[in-house]
N, CA, C and O atoms as a DFTB+ gen file, in Angstrom:
504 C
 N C O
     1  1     -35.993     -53.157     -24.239
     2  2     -35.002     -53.173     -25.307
     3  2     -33.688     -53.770     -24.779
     4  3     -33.175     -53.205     -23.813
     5  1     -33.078     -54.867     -25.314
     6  2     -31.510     -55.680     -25.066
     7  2     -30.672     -54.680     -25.229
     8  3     -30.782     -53.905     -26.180
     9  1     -29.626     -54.567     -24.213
    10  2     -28.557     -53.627     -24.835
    11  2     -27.649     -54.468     -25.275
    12  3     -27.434     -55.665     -25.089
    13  1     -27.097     -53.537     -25.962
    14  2     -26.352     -53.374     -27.161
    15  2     -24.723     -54.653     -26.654
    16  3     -23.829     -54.014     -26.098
    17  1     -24.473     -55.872     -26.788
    18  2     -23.622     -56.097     -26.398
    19  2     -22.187     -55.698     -26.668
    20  3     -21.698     -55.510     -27.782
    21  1     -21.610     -55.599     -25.555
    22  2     -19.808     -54.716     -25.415
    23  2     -19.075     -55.678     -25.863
    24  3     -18.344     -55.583     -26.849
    25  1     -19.202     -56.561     -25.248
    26  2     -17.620     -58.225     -25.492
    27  2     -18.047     -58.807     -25.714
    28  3     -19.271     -58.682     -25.758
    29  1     -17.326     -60.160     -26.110
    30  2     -17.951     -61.708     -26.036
    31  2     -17.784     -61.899     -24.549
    32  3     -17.026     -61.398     -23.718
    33  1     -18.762     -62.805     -24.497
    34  2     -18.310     -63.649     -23.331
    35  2     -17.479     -64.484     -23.402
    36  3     -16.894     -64.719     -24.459
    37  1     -17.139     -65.405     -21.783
    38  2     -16.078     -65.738     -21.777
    39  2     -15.943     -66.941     -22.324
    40  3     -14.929     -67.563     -22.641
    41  1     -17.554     -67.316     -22.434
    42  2     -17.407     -68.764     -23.828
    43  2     -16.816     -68.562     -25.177
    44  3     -15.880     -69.150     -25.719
    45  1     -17.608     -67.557     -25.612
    46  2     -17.156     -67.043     -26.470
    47  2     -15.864     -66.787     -27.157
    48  3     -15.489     -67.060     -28.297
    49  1     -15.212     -66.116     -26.034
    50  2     -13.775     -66.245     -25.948
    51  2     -13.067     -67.471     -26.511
    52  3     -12.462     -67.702     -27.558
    53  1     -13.379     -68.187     -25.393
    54  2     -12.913     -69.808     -25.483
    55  2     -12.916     -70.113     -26.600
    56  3     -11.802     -70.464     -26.989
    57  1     -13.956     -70.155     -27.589
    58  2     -14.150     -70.684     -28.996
    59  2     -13.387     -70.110     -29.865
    60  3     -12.717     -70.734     -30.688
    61  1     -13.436     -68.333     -29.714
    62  2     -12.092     -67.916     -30.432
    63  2     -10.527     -68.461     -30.053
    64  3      -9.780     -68.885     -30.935
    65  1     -10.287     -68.421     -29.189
    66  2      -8.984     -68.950     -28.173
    67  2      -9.033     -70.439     -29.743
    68  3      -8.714     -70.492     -30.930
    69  1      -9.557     -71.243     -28.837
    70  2      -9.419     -72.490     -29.416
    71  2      -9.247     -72.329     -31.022
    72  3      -8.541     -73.166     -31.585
    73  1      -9.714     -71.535     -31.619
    74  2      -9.383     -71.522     -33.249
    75  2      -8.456     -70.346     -33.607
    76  3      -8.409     -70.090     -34.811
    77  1      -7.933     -69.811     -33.034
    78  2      -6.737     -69.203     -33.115
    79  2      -5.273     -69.866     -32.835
    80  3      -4.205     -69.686     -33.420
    81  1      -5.653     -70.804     -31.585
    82  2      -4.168     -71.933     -31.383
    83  2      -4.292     -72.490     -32.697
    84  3      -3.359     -72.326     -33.484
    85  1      -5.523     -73.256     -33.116
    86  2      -5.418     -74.191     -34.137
    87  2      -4.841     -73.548     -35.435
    88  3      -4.144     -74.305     -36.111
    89  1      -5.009     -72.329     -35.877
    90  2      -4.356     -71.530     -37.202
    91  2      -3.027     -71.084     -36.423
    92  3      -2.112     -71.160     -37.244
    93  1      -2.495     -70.615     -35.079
    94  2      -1.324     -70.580     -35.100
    95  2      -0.368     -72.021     -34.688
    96  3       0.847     -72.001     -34.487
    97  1      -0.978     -72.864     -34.645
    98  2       0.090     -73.699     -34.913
    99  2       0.159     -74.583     -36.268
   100  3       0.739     -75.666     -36.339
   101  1      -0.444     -74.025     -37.204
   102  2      -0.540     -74.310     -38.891
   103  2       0.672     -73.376     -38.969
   104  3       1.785     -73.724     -39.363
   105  1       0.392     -72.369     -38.623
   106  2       1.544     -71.270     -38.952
   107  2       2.759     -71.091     -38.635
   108  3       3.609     -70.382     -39.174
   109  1       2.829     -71.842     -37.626
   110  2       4.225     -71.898     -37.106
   111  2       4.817     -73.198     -37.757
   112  3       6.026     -73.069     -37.949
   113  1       4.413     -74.184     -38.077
   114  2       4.068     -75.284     -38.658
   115  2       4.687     -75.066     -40.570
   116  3       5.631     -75.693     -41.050
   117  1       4.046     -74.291     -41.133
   118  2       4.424     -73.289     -42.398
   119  2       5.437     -72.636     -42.200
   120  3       6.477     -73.142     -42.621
   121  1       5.510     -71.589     -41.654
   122  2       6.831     -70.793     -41.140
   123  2       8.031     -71.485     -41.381
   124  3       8.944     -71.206     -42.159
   125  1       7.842     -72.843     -40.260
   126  2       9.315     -74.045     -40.032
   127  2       9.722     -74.345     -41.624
   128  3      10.828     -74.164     -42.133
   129  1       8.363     -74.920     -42.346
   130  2       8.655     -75.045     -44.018
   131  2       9.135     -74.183     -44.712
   132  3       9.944     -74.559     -45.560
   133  1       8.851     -72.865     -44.622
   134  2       9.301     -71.846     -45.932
   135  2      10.596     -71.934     -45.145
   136  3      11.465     -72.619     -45.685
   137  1      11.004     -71.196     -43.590
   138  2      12.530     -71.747     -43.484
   139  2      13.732     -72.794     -43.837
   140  3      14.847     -72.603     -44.323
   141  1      13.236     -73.672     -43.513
   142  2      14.088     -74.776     -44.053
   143  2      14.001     -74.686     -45.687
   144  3      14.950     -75.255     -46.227
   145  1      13.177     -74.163     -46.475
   146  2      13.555     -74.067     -47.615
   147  2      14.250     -73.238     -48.112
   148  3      14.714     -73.233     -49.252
   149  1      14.436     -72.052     -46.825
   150  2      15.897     -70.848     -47.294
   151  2      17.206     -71.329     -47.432
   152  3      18.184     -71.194     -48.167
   153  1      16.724     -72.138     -46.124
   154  2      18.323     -72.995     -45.843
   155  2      18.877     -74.016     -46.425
   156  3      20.092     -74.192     -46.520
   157  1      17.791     -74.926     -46.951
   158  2      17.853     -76.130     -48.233
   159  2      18.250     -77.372     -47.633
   160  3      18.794     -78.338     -48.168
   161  1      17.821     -77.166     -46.188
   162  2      17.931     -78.277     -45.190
   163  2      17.099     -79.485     -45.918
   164  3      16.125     -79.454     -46.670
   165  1      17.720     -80.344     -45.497
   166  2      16.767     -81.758     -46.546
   167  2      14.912     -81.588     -46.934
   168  3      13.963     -82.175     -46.412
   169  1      14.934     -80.550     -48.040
   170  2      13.874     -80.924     -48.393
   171  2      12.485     -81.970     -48.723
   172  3      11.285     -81.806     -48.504
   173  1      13.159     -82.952     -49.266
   174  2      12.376     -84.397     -48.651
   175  2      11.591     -84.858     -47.620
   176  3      10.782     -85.786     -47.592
   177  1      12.053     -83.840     -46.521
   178  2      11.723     -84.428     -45.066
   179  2       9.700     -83.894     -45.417
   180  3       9.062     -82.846     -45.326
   181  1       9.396     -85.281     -45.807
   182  2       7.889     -84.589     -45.538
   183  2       6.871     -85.383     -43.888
   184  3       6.016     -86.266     -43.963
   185  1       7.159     -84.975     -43.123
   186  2       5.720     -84.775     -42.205
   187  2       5.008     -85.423     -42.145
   188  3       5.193     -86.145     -43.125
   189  1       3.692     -85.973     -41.335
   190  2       2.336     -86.306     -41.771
   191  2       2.078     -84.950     -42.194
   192  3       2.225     -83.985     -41.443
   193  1       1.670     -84.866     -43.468
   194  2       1.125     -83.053     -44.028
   195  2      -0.084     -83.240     -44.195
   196  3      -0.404     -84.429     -44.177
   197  1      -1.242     -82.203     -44.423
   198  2      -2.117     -82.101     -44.739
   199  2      -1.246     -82.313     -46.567
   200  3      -0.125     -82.450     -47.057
   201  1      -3.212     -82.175     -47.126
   202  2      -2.872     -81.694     -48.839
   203  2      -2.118     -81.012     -49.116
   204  3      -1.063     -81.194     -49.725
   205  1      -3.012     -79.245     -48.288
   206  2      -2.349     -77.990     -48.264
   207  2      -1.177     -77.901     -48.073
   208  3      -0.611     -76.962     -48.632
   209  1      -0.324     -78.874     -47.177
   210  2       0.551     -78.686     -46.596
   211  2       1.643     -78.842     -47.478
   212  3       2.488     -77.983     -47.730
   213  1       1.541     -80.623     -48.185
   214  2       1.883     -80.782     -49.262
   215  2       2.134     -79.879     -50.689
   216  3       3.150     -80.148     -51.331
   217  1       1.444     -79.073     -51.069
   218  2       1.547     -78.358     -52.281
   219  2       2.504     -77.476     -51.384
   220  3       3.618     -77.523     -51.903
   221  1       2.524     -76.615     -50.140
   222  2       3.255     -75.727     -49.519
   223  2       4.418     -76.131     -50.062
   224  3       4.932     -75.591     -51.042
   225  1       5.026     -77.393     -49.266
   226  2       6.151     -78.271     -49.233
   227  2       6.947     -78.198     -50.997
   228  3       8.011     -77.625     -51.233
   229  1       6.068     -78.951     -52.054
   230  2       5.927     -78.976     -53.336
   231  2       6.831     -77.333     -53.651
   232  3       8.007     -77.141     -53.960
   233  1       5.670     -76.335     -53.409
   234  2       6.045     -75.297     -53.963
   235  2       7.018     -74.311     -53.562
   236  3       7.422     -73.348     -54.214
   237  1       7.421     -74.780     -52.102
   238  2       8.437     -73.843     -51.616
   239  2       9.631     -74.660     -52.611
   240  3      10.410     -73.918     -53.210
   241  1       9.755     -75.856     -52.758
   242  2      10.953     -76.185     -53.495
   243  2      11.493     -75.282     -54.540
   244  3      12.665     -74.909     -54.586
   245  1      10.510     -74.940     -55.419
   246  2      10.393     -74.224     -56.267
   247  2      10.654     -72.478     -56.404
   248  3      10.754     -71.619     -57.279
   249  1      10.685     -72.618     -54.879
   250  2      10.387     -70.950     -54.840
   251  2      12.201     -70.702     -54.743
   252  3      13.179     -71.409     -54.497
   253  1      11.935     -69.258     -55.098
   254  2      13.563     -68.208     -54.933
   255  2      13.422     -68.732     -53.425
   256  3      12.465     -69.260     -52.858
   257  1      15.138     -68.293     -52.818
   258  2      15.126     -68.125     -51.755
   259  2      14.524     -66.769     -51.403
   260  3      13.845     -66.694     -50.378
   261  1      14.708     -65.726     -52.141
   262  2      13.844     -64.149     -51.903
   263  2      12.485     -64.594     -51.673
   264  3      12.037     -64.421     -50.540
   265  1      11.762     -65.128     -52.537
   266  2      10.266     -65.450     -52.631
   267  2      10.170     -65.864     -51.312
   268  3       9.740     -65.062     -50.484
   269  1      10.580     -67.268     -50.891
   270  2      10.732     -68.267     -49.619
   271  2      10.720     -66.935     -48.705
   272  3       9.662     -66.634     -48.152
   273  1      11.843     -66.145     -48.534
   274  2      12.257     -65.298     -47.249
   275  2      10.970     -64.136     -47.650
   276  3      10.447     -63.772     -46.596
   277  1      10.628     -63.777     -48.300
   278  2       9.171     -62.736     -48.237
   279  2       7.956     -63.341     -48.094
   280  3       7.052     -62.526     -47.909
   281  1       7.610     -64.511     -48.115
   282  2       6.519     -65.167     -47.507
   283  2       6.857     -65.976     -45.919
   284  3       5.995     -66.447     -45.176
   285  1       7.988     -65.970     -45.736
   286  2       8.233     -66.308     -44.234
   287  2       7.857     -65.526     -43.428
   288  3       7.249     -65.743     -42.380
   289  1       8.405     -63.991     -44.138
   290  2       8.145     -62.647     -42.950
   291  2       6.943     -62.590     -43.127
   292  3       6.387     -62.485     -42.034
   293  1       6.160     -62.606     -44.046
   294  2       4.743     -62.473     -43.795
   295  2       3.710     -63.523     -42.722
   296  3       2.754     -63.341     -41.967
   297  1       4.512     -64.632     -43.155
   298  2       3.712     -65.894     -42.061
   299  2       4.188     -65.254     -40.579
   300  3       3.497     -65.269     -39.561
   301  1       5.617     -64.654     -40.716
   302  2       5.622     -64.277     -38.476
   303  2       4.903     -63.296     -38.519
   304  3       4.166     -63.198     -37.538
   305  1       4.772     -62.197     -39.571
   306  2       3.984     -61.548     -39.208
   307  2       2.476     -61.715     -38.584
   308  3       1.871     -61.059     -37.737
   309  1       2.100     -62.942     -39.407
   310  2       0.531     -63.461     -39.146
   311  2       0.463     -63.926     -38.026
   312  3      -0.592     -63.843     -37.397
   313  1       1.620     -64.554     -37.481
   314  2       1.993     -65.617     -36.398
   315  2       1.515     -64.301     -35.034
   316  3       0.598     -64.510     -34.240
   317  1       2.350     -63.029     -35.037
   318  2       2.164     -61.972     -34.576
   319  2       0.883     -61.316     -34.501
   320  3       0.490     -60.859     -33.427
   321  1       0.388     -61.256     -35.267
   322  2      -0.835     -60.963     -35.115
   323  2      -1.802     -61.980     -34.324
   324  3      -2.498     -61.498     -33.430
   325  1      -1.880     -63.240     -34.576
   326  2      -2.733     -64.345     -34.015
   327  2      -2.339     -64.332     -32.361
   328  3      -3.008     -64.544     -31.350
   329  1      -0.636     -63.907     -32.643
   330  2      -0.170     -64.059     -30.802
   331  2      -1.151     -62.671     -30.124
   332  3      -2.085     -62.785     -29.330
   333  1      -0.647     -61.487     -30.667
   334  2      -1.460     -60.260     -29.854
   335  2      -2.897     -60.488     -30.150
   336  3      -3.365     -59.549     -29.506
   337  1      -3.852     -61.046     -30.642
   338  2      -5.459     -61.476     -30.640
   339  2      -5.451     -62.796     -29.581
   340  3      -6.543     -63.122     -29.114
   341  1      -4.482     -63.416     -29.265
   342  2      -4.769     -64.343     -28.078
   343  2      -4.922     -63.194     -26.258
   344  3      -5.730     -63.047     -25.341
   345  1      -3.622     -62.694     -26.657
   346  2      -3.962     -60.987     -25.878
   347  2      -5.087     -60.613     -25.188
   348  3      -5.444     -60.676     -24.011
   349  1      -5.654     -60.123     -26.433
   350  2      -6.605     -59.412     -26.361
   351  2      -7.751     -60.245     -25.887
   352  3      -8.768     -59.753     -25.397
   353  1      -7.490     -61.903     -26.099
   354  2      -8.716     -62.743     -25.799
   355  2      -8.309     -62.353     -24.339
   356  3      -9.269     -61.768     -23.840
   357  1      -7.112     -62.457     -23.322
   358  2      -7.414     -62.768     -22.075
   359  2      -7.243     -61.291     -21.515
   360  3      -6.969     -61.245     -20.315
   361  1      -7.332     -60.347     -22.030
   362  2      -7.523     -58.786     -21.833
   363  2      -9.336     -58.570     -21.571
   364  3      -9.891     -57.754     -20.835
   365  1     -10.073     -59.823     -22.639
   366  2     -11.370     -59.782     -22.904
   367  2     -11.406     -58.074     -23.488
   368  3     -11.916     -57.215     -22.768
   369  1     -11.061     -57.865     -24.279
   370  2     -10.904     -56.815     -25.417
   371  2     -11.543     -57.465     -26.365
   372  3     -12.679     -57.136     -26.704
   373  1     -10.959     -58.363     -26.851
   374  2     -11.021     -59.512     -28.017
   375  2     -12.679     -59.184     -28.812
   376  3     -13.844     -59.226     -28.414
   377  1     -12.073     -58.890     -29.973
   378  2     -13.251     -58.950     -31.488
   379  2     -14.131     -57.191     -30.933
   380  3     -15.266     -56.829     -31.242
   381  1     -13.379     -56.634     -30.301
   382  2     -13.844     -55.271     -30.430
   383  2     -13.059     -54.489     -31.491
   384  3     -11.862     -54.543     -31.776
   385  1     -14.063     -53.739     -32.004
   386  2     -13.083     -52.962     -33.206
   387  2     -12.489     -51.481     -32.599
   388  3     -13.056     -50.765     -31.774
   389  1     -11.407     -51.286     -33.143
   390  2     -10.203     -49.736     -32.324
   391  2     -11.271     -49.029     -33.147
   392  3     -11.629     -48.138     -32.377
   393  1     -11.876     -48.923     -34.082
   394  2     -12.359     -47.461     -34.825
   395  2     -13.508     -47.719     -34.404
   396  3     -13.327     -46.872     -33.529
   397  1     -14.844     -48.197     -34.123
   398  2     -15.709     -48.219     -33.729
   399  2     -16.451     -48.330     -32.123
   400  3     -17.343     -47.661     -31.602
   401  1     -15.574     -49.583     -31.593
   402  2     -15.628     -49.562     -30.088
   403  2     -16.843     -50.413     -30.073
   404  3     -17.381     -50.602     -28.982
   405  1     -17.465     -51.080     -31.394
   406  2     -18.712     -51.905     -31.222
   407  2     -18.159     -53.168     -31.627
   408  3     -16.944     -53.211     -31.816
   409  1     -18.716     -54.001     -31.758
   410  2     -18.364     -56.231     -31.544
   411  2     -18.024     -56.219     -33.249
   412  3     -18.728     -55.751     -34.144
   413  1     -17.233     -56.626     -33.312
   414  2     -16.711     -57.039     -34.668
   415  2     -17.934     -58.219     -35.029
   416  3     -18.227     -59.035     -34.155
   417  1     -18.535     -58.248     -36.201
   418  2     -19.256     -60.015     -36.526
   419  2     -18.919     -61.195     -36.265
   420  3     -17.858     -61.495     -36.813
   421  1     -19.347     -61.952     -35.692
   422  2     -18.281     -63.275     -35.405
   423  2     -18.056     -64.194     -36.941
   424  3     -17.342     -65.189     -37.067
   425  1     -18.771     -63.621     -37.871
   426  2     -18.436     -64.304     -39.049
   427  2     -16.762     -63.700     -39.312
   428  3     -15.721     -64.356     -39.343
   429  1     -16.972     -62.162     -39.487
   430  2     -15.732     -61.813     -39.567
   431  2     -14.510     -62.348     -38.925
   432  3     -13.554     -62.600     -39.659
   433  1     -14.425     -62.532     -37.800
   434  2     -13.750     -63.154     -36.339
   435  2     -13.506     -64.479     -37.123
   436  3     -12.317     -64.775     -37.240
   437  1     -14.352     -65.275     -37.646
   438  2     -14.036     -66.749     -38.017
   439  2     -13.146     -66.658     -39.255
   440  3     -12.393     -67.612     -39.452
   441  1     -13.134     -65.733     -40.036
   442  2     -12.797     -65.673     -41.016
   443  2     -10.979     -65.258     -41.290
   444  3     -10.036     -65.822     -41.845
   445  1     -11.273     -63.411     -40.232
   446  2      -9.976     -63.091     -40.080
   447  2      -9.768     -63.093     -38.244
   448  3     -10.127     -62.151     -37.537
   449  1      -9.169     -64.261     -37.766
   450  2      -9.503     -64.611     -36.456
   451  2      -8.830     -62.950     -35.661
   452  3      -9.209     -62.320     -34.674
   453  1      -7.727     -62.719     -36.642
   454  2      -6.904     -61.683     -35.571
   455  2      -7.443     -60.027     -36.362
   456  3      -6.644     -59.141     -36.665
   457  1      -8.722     -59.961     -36.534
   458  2      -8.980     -58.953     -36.945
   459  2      -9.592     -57.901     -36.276
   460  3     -10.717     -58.064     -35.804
   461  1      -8.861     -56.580     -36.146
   462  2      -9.528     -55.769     -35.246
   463  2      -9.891     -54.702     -35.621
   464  3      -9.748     -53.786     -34.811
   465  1     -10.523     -54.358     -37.024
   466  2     -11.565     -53.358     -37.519
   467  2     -12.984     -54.048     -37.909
   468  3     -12.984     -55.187     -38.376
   469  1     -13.849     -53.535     -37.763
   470  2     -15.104     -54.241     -38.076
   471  2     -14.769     -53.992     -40.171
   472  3     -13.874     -53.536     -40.882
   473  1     -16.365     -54.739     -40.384
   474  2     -16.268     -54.231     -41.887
   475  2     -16.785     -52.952     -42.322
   476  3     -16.214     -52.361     -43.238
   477  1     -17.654     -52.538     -41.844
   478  2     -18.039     -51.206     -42.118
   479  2     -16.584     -50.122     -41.458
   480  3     -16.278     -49.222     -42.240
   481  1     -16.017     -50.165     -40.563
   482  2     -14.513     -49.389     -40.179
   483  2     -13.404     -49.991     -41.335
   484  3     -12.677     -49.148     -41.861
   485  1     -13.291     -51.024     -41.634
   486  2     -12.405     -51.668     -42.978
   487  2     -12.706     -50.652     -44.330
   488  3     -11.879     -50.049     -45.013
   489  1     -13.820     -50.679     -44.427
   490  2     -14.376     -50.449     -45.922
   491  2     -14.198     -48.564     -46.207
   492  3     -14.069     -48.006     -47.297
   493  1     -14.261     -47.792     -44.545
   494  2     -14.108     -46.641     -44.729
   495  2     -12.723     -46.421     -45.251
   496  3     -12.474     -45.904     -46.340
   497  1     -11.836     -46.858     -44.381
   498  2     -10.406     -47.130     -44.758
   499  2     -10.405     -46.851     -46.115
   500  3     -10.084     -45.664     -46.174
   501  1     -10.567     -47.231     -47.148
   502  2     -10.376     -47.325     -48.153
   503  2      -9.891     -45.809     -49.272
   504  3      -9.672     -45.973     -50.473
């Protein structure tokens, strides 16, 4: 009988690593946008943007500065979270869940990269 695996390995790792830089530097990337739209620093200034990036750009124009400044704190927040799951990648903790102590799904992991309850520990929550 295979036991039960504890961590990823350290490939493993790697692959998370690598798609966690790539969403935190979208985010920091976003972040810079909803800021400069508090401040009303030359809006115009567009980037090579993605689409996404574009409608961002588009719609922060539009937004309150309140709106703008409550989706900023939420992006450092995310930013924060993605930083302490890089952490945990070189802790090799990484994609273990705190309420269970068993491997988070790596679907989950792809999905919410900085997530550290499994879904069955998520869903008890409730």
């Amino acid at each position: 009988m295979e036991k039960e695996k504890t961590r990823y390995s350290d490939e493993e790792l790697k692959e998370f690593r690598d798609l966690i830089n790539m969403k935190l530097e979208k985010a920091k990337k976003d972040y810079e946008i909803l800021k400069s739209s508090i401040n009303n620093s030359d809006g115009n200034d567009t980037q090579d943007t993605s689409p996404t990036f574009k409608v961002l750009e588009e719609g922060a124009s539009v937004l309150s500065k309140e709106e703008a400044g409550r989706l900023a704190q939420r992006q450092q927040k995310f930013i924060q979270h993605l930083q302490a799951a890089l952490v945990r990648i070189e802790n090799k903790t990484y994609g273990i869940c705190r309420e269970t102590g068993k491997l988070i799904s790596k679907e989950r992991l792809r999905a919410v990269p900085h997530a550290t309850l499994s879904m069955d520990a998520k869903l008890k929550q409730r």
